[in-house]
N, C-alpha and C positions, 0 to 999 in steps of 0.2 A: 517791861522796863529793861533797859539794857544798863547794866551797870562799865564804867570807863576808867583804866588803869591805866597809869604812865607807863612811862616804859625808859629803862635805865642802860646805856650803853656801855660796851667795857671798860672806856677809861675815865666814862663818872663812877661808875660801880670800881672801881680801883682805888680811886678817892676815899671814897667812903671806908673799902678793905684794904688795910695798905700792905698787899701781897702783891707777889709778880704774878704776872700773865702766865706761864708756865704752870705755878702753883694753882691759878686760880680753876684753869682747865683740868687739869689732874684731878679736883676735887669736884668739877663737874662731872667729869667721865665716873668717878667714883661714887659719885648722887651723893655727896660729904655736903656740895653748895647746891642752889637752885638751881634747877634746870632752866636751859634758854628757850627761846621763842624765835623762830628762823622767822623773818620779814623775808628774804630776797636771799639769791645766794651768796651776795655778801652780806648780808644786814643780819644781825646777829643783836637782839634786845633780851631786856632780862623784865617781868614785871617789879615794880617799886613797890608792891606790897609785898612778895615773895624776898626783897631787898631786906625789907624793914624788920617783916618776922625773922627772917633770919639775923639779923644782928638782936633783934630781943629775945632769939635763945637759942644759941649757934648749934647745941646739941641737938634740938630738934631734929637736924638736920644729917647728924653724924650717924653712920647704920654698922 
């Protein structure tokens, strides 16, 4: 069975966190936010379930 994930791009994922782009990266490089998913070398996705848990327990994610 293959199970099938959205996929959330950075300025819906911004929507949702309302930080700047700057901030948001910073906190990727820091493994603070979810880490992305390279589609292409520009395509740059985040999955929507790694979205979701992370806004239901944002320390999860804090190291």
């Amino acid at each position: 069975m293959i199970l099938s994930d959205a996929f959330v791009r950075l300025p819906e994922l911004l929507e949702l966190i309302p930080i700047g782009k700057t901030t948001w990266w910073q906190g990727v490089k820091n493994k603070r936010y979810p880490q992305p998913i390279k589609l292409g070398p520009r395509i740059t996705v985040w999955r929507k379930s790694d979205i979701q848990r992370f806004l239901d327990n944002p320390e999860h994610w804090q190291q």
